[in-house]
Backbone as numpy.savetxt, mean C-alpha at the origin, in Angstrom:
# Nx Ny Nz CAx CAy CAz Cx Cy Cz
7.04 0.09 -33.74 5.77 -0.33 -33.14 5.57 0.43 -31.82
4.19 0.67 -31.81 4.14 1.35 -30.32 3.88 1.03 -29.19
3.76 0.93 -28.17 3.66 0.65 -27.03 2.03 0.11 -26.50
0.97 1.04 -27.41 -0.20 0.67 -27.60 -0.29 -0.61 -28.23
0.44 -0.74 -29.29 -0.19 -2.14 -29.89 1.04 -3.02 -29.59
2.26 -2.77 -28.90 2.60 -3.88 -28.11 2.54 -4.88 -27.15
1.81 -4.13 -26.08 1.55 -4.53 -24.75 0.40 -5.98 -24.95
1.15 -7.24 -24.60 0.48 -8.49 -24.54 -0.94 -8.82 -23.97
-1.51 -9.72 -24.32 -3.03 -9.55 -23.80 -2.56 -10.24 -22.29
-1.42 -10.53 -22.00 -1.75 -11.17 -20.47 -0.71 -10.25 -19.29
-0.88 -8.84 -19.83 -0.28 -7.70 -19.21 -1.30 -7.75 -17.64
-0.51 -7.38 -17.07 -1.04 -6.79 -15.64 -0.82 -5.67 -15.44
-2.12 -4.64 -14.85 -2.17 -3.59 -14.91 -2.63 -3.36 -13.11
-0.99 -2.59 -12.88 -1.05 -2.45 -11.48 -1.15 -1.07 -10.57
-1.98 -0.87 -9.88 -2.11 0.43 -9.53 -2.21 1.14 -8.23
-1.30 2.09 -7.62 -1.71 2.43 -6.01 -2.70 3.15 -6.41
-3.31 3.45 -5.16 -4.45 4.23 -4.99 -4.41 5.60 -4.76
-3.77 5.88 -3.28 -4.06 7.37 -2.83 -3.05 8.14 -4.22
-3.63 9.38 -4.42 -2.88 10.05 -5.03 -2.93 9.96 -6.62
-3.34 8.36 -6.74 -3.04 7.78 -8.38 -4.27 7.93 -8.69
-5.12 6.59 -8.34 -6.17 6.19 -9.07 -7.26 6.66 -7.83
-6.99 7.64 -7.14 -8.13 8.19 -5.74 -8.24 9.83 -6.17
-9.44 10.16 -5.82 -9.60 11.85 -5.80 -8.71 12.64 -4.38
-8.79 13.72 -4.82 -8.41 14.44 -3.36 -9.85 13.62 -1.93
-10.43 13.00 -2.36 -11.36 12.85 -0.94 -11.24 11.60 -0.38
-9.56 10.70 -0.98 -9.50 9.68 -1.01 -10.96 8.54 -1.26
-11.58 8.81 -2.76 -12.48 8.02 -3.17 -12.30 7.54 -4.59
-12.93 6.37 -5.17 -12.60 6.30 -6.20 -13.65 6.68 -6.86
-13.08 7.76 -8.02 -14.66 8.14 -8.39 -15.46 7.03 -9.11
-16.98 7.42 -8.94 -17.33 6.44 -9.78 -17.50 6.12 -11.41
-17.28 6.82 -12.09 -16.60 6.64 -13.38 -15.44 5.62 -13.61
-14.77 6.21 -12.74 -13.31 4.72 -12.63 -13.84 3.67 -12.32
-14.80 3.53 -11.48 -15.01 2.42 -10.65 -15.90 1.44 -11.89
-17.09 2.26 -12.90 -17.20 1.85 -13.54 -16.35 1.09 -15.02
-15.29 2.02 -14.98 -14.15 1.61 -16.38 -13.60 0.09 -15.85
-13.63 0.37 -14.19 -12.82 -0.94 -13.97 -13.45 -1.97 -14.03
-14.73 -2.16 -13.69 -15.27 -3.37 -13.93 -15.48 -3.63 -15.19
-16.07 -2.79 -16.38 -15.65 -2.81 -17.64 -14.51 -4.01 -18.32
-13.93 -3.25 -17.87 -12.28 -3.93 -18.34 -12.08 -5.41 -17.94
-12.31 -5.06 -16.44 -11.96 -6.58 -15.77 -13.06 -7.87 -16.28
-14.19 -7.50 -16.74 -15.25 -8.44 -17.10 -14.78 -8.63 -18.50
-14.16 -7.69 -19.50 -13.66 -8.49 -20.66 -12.02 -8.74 -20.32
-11.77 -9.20 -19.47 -10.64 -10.34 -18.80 -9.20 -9.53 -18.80
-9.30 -8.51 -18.94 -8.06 -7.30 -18.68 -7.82 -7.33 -16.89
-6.51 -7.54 -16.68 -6.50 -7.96 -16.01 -6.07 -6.37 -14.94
-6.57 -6.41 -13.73 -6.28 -5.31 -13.06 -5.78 -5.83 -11.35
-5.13 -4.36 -10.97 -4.57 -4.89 -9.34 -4.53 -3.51 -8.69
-4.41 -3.88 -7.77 -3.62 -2.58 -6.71 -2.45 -2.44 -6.09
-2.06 -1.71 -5.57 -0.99 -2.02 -4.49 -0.67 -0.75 -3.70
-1.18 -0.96 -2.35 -1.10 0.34 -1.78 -0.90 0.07 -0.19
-0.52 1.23 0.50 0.13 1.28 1.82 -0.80 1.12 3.01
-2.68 1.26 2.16 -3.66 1.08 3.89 -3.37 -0.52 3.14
-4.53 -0.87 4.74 -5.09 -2.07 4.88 -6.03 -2.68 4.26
-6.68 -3.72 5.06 -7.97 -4.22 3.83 -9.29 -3.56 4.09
-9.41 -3.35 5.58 -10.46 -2.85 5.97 -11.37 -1.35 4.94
-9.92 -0.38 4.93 -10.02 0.52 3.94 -10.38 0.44 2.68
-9.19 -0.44 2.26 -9.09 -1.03 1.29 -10.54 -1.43 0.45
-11.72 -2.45 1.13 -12.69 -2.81 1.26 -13.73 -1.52 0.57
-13.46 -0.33 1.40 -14.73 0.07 1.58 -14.48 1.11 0.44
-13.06 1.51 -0.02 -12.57 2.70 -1.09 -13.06 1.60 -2.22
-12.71 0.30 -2.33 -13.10 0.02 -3.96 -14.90 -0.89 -4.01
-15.29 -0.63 -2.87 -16.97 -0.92 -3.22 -17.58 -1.42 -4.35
-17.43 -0.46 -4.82 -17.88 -0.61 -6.00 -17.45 -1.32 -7.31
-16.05 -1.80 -6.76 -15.41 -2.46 -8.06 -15.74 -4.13 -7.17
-16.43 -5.02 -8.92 -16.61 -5.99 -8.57 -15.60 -7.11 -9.37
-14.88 -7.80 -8.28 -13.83 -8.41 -7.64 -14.31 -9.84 -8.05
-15.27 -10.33 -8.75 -15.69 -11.51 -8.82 -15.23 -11.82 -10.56
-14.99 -10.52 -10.89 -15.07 -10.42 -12.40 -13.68 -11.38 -12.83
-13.84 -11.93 -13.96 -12.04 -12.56 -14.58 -10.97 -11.67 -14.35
-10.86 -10.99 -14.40 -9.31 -9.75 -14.83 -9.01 -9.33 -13.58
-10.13 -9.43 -12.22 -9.40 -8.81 -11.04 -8.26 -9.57 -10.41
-7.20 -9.36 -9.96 -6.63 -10.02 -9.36 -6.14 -9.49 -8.10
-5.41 -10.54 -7.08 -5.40 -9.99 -5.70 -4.91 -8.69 -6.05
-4.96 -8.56 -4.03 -4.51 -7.08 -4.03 -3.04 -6.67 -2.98
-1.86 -5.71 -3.34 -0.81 -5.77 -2.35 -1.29 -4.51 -1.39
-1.30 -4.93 -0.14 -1.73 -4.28 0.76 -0.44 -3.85 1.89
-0.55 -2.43 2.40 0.24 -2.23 3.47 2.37 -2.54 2.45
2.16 -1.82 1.61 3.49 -1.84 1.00 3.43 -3.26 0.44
2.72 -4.25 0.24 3.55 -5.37 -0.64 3.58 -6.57 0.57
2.98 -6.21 2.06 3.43 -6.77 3.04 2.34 -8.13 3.62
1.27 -8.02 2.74 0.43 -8.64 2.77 -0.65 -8.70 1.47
-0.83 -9.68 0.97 -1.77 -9.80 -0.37 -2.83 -10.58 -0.74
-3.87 -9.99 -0.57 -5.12 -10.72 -0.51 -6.14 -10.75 -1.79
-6.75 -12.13 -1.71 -7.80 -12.32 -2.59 -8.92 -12.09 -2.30
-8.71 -10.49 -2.63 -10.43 -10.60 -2.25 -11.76 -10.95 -2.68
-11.34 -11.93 -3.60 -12.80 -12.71 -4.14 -12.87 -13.66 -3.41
-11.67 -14.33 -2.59 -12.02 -15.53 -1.75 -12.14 -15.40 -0.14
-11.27 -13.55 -0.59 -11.04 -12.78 1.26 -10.66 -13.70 2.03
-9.36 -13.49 1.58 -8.38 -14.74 2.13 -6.91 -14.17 1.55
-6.10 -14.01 2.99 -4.48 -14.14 2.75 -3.85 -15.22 2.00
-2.87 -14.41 0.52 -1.95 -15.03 0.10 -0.91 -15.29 0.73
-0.47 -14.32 1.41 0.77 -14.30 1.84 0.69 -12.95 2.71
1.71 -13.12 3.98 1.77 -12.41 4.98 3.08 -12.36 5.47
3.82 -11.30 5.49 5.27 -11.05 5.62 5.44 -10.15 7.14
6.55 -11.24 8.33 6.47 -10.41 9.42 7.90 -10.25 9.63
7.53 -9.39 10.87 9.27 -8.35 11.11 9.52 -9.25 12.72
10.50 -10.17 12.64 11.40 -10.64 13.97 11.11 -9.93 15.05
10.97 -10.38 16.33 10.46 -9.79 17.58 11.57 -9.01 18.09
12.71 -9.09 17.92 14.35 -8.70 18.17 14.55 -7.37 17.58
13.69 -7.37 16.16 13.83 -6.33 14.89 12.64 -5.27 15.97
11.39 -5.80 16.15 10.48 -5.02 16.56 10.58 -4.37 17.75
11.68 -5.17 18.64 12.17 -3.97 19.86 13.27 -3.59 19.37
13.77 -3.32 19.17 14.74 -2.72 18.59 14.32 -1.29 17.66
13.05 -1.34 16.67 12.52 -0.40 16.75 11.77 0.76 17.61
11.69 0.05 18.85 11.05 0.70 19.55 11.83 1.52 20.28
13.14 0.78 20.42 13.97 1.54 21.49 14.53 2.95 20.20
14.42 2.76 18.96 14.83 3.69 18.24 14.09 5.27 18.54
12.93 4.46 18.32 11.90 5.60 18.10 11.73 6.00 19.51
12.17 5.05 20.72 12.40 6.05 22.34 13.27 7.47 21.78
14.41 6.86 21.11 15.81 7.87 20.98 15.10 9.07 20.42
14.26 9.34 19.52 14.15 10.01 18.69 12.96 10.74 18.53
11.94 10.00 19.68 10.60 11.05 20.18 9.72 10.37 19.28
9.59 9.61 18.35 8.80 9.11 17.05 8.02 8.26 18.26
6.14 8.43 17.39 5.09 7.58 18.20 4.81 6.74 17.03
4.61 5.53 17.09 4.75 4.55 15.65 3.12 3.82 15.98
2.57 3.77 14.81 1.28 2.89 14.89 1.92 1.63 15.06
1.85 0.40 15.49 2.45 -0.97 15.16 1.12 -1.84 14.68
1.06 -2.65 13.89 0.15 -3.58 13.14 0.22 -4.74 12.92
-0.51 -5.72 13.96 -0.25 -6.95 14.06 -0.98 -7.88 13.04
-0.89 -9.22 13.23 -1.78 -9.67 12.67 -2.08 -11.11 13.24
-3.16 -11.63 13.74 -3.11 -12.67 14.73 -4.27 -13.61 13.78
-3.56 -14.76 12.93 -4.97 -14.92 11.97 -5.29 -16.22 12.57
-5.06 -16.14 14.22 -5.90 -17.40 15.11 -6.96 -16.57 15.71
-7.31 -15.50 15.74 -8.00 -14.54 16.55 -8.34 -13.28 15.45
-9.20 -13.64 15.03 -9.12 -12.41 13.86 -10.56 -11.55 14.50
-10.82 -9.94 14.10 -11.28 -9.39 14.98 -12.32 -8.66 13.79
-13.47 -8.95 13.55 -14.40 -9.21 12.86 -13.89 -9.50 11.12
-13.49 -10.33 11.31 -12.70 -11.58 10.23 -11.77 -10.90 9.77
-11.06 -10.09 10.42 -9.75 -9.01 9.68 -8.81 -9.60 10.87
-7.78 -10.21 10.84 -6.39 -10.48 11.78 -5.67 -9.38 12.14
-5.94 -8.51 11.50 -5.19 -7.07 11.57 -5.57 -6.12 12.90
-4.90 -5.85 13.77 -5.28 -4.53 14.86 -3.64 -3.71 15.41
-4.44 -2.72 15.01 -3.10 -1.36 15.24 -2.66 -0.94 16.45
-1.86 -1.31 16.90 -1.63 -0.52 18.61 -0.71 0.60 18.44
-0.68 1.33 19.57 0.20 2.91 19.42 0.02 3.27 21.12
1.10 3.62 21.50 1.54 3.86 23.02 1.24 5.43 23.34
1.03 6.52 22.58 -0.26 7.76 22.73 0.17 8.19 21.57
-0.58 9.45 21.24 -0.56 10.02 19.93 -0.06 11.23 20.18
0.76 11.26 19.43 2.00 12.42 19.83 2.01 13.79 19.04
0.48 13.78 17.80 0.99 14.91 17.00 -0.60 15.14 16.39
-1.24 16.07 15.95 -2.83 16.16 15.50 -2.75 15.12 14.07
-1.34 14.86 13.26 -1.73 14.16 12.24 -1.53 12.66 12.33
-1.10 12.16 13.45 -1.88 11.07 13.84 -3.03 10.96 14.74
-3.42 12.13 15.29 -5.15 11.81 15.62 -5.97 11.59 14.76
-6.07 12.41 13.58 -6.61 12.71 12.42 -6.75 11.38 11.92
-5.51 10.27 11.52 -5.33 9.17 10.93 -5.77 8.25 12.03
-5.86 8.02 13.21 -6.59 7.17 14.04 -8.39 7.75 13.69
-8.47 8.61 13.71 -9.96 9.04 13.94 -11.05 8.49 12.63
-9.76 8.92 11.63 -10.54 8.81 10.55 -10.57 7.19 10.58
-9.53 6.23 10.18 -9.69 4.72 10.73 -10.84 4.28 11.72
-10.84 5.16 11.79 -11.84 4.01 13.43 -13.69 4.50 12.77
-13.35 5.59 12.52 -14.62 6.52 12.70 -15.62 5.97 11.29
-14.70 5.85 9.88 -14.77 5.50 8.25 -14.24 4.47 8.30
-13.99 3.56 8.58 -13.46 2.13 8.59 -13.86 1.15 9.23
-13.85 1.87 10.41 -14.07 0.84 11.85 -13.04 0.13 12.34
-12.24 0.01 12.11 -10.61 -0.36 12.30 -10.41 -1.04 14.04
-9.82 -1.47 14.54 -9.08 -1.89 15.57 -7.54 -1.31 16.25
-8.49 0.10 17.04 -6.92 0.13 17.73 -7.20 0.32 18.96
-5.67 -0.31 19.56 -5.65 -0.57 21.00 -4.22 0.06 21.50
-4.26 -0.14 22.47 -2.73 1.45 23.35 -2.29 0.14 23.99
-1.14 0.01 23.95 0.14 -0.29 24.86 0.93 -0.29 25.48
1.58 -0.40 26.33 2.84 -0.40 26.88 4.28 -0.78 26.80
4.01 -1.92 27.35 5.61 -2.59 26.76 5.57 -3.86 25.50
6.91 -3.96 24.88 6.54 -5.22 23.72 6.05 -6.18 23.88
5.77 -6.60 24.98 5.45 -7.87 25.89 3.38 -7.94 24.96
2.91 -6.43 25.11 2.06 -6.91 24.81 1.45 -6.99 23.34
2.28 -6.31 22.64 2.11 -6.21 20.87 2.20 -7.87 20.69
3.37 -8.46 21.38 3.60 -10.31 21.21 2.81 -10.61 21.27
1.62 -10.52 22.43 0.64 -11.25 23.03 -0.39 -11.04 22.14
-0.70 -10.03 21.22 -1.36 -9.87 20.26 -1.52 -10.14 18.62
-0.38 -10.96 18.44 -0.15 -11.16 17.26 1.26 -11.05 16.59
1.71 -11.58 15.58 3.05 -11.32 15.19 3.29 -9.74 14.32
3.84 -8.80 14.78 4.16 -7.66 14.10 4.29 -7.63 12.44
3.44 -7.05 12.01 4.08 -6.96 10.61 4.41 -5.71 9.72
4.00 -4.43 10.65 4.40 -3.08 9.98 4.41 -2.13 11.19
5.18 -1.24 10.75 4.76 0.63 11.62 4.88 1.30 10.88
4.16 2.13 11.45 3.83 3.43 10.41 3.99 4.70 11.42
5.09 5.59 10.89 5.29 6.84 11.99 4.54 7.82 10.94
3.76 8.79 11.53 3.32 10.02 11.08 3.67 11.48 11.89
4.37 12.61 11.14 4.71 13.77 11.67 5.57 14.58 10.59
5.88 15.21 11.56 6.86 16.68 10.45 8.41 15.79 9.60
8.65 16.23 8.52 9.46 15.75 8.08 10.80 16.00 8.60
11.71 16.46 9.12 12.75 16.22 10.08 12.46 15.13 10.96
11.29 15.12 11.99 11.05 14.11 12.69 11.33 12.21 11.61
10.52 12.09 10.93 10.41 11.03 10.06 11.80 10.96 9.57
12.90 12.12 9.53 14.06 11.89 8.38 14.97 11.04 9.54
14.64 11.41 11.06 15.43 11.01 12.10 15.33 9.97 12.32
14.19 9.48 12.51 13.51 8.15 12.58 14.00 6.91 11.65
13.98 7.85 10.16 14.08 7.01 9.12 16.03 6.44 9.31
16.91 7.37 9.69 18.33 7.14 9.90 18.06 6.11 10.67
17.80 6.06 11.90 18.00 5.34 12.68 17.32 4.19 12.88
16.20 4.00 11.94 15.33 2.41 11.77 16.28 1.45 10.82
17.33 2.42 9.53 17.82 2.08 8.81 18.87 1.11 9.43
19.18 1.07 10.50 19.95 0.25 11.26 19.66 -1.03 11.95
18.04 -1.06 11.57 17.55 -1.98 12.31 17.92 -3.49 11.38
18.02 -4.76 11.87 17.83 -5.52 10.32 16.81 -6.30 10.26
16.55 -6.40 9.15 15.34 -7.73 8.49 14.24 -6.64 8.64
14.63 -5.29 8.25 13.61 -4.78 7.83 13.74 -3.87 6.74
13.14 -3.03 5.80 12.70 -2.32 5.10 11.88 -0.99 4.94
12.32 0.30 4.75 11.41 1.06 5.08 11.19 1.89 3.49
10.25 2.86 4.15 10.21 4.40 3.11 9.57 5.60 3.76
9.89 6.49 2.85 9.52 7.63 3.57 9.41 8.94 2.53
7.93 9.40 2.52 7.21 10.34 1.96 6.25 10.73 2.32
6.37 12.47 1.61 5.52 13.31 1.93 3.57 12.77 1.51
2.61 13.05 2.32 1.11 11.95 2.29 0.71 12.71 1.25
0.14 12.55 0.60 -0.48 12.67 -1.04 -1.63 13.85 -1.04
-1.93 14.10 0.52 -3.06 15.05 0.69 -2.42 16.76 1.37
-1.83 15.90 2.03 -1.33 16.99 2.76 0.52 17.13 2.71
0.69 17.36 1.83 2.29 17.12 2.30 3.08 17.81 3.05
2.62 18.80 4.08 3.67 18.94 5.07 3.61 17.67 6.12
2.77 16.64 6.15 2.96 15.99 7.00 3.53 14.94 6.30
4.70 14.21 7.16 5.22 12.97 6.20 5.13 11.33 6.78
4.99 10.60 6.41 5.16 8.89 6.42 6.27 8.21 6.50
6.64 7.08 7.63 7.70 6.70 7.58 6.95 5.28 8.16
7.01 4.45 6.92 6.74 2.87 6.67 7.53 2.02 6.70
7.48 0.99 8.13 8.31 -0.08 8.02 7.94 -1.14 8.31
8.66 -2.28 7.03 8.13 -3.28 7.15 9.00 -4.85 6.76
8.58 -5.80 6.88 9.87 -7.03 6.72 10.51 -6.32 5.31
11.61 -7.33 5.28 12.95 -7.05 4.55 12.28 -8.02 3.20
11.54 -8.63 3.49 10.89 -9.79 2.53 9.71 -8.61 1.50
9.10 -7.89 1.86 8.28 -7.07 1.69 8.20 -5.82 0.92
7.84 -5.44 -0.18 7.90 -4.08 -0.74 7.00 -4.22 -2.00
6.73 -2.87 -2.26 6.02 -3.03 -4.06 6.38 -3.54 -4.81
7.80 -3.81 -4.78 8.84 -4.54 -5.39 8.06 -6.24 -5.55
8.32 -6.12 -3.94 7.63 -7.86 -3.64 5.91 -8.29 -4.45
5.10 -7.07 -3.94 4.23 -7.47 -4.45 4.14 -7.70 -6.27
4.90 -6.71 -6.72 4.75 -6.89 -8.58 5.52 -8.31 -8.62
6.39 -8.64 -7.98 7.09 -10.29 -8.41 6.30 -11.13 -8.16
5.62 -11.01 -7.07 4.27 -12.16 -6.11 3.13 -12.25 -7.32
2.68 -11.03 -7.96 1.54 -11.06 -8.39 1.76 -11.23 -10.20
2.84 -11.21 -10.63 3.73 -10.88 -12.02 3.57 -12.91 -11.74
3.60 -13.70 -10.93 4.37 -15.10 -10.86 2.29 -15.78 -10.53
1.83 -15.33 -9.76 0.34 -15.69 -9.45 -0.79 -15.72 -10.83
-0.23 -14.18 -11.41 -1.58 -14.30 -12.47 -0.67 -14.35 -13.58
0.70 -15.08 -13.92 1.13 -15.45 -14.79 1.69 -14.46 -15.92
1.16 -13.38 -15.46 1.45 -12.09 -16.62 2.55 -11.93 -17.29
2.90 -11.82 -18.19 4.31 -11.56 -19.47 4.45 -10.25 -19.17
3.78 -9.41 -18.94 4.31 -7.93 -18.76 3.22 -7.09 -17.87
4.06 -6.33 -16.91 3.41 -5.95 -16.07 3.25 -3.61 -16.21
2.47 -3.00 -16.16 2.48 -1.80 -16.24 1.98 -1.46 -14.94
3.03 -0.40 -14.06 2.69 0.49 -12.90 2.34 1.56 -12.82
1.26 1.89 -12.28 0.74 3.60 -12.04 1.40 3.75 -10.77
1.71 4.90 -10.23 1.78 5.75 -9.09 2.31 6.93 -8.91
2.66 7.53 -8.11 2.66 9.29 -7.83 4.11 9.27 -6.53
3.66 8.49 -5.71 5.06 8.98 -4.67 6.09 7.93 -4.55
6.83 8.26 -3.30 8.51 7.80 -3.27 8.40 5.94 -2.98
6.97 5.78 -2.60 6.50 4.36 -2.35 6.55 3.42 -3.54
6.39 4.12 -4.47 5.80 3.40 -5.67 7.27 3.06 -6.84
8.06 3.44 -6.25 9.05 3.44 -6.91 10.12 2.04 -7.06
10.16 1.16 -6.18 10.01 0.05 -6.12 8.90 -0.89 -7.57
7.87 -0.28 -7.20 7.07 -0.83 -7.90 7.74 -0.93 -9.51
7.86 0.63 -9.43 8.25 0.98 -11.06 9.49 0.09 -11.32
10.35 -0.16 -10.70 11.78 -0.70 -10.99 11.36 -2.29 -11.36
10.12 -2.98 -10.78 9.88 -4.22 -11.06 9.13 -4.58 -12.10
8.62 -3.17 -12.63 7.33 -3.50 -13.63 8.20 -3.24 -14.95
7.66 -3.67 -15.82 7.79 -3.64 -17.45 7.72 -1.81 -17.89
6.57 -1.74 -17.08 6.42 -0.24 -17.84 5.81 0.50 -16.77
6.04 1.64 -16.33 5.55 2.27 -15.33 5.29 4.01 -15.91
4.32 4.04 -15.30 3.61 5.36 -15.29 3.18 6.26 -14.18
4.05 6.99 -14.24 3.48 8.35 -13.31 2.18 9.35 -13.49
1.54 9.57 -12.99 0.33 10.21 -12.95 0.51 12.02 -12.89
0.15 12.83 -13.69 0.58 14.45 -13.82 0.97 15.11 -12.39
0.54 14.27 -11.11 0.24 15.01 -10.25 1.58 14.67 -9.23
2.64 13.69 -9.42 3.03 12.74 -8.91 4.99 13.41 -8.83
5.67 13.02 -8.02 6.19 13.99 -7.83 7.31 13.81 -8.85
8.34 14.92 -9.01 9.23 15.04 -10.00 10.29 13.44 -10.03
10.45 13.50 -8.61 11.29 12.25 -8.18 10.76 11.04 -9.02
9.64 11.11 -8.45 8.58 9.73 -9.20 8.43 9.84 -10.71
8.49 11.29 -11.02 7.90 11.49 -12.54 9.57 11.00 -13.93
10.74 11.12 -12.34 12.17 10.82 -13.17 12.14 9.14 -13.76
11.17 8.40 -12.81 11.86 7.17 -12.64 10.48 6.52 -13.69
9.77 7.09 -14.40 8.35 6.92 -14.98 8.77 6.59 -16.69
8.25 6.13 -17.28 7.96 5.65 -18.65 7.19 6.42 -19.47
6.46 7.08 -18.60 5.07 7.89 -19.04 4.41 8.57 -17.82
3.68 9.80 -18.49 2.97 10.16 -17.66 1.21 10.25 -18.19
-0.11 9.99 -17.17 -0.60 10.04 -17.52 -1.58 11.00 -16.89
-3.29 11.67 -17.13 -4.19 12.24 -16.67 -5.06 11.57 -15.51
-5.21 9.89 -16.17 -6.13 9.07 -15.76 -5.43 7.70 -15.89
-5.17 6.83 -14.66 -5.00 5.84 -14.91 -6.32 4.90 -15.65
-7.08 5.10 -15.60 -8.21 4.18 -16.50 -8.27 4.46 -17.81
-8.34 5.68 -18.49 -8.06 6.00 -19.86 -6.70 5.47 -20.01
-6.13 5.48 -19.14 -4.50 5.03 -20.10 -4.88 3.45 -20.25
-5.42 2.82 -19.23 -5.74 1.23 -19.24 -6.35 0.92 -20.30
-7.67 1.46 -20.73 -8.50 1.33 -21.78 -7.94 1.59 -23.04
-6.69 2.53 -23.14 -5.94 2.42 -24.30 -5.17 1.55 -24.58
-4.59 1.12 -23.76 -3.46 0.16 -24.03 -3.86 -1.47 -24.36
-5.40 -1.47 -23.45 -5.80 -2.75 -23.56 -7.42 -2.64 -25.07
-6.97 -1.45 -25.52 -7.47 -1.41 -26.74 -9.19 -1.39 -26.82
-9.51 -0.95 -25.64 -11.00 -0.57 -25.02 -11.24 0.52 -24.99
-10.52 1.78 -25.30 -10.43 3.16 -25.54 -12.11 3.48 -25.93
């Protein structure tokens, strides 16, 4: 029997974005955007799970409507937060110890690393998003680039700091995100690895890969987390993962069946079930909507 006519009708079909199910212009085209509502209105059930926020998040899937049966939440920021966005409302929100969060900081003193930090204060939320990014200066053009574009295409919330005293005062920490040359990030990444009650990763960005990503976040938290969170929420018997980089790999280890995308790297393409052209044609096959 094949895999086509195995896969249960209460499969979850889970997917990152950049790289996977996004063009080079980080957009979703609209063809996809149309397959997905498609699908999700005859009760196929669909998800995401990816490393921005919601704000982004929001404005990349527009067009997919979220009201339909089959959508289900979404894992945001690695798995670290997961929202319904039909009710736009936190499931769950995973934070990193104040002890853990200086302690990162004094790392990334050692090691020259400028870290976005990302709070989330959901007594003070800052045009109904709890989420705002602080960063103590910007140390490299590919985090200007990633502040600019945030603020500029998003509208996002960031604010500059000083000492930990005031990231506290702003909310409980729940991620950083270092951006720069890959030696820098590999240094960073040694020495966060020491930190505890946390979790990281680290890969080359899906657009540009000389510049690389180094994501950290609670120990509670990962793609991992989100496919168990969302595998236990929408009840699913079997779960199938799309993605392309070293992030998603987690994912794959939790899902039933995982799929790498042609473009996605060898690493990712080792740890894959399949590879595909289009995550939506592969969806529409499997869920027999071809």
């Amino acid at each position: 029997m094949s895999l086509f006519s195995a896969v249960p009708r209460s499969t979850l079909f889970l997917s990152d974005l950049d790289g996977t199910l996004l063009d080079r212009t980080a957009s979703l085209p609209a063809e996809d955007a149309v397959r997905i509502n498609r699908l999700t209105a005859e009760g196929v059930r669909i998800s995401f799970a990816t490393a921005r926020t919601v704000r982004s998040v929001k404005t990349i899937l527009s067009a997919v409507d979220f009201s339909h049966p089959g959508c289900a939440p979404v894992a945001l920021m690695n798995g670290t937060m997961i929202r319904d966005m039909r009710e736009g409302k936190y499931l769950a929100v995973e934070k990193i110890p104040p002890a853990s969060v200086r302690a990162l900081l004094a790392a990334m003193d050692g090691t020259g690393a400028e870290p976005f930090v990302y709070t989330c204060d959901t007594g003070n939320p800052v045009d109904g998003d709890p989420l705002v990014t602080y960063y103590r200066r910007i140390g490299n053009g590919a985090m200007r680039r990633f502040r600019d574009e945030r603020v500029n295409k998003y509208k996002k919330p960031f604010r500059v700091f000083g000492e930990p005293e005031e990231l506290e005062r702003g909310g409980e920490v729940v991620y950083f995100c270092v951006i720069g040359p890959e030696g820098l990030i590999r240094e960073t990444a040694r020495e966060a690895e020491r930190v505890p009650r946390v979790s990281l990763t680290a890969y080359p960005d899906a657009y540009e890969p000389w510049v690389w990503y180094l994501e950290i976040f609670p120990e509670t938290a990962s793609k991992r987390h989100a496919v168990e969170f969302l595998r236990s929420w929408t009840g699913a018997d079997f779960v199938v993962a799309f993605g392309d980089n070293r992030n998603d790999i987690p994912m794959f280890e939790a899902a039933d069946f995982a799929v790498a995308v042609s473009s996605a790297s060898e690493e990712v393409k080792a740890e894959a079930d399949a590879e595909t052209d289009s995550v939506t044609e592969f969806i529409e096959r499997l869920a027999g909507l071809a």
